[in-house]
N, C-alpha and C positions, 0 to 999 in steps of 0.2 A: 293649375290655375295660371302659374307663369306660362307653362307653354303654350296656354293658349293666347295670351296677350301676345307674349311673343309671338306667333304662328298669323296673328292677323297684321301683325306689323312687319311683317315680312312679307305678308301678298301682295302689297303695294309698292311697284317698283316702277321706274323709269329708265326709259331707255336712254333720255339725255337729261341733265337736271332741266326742273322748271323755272325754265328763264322770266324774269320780271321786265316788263315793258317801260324802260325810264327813258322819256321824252328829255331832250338837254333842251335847256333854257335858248331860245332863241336871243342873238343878241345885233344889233349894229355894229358892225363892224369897223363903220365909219369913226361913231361916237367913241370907241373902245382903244382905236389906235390915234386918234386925235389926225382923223386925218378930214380936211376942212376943204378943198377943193377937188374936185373929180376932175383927172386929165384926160379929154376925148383921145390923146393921140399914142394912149398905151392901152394898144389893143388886146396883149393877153390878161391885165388887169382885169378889163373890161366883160371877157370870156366869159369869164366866173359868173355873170350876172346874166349869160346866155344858155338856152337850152341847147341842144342837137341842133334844130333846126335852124338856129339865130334868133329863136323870138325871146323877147325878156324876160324873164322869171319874174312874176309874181311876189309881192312884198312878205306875204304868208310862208313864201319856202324860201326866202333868204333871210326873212331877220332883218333887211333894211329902213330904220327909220320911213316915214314920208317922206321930211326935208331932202335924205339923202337919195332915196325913189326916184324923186324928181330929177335931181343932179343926175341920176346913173341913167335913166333914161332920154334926157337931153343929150349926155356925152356919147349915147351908143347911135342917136342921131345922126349925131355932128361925122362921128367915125364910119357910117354907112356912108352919109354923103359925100366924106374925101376917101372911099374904097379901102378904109384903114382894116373894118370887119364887111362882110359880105351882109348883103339884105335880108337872100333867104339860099340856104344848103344843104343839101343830102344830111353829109354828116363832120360836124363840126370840129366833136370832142373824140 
């Protein structure tokens, strides 16, 4: 009787453990480090909020507040139109 509990608890095997899918809390970054204006003219700050190509990241995969959305996408503006980040490029990152 044991060896057969044993024996079926042993057919069951993995080759890597079964990993569990835990989503981390998205957070603002802004709100978190108390940081209260966006400077357009520090460009690799600004990176962080760009894809490969330059275009903006979406608020759903950074965690950005609205308020500060708005702010990060005015500053990446401001920094295309003084050549600080490029408009559009191959490959950025």
């Amino acid at each position: 009787m044991a060896q057969e509990n044993k024996a079926q608890a042993s057919e069951i095997r993995y080759l890597n453990p079964v990993s569990v899918d835990v989503k981390k809390k998205k957070y603002c970054r802004f709100k978190k480090l108390g940081i209260k204006y966006v400077d357009y003219k520090d460009g690799e700050f600004l990176k962080k909020f760009l894809n490969e190509q330059g275009k903006i990241l979406p608020r759903r995969l950074t965690g950005t507040s609205q308020k500060f959305q708005k702010k990060v996408a005015q500053a990446v503006k401001r920094a295309r139109h003084l050549a600080i980040l490029p408009f559009v490029t191959d490959c950025m990152k």
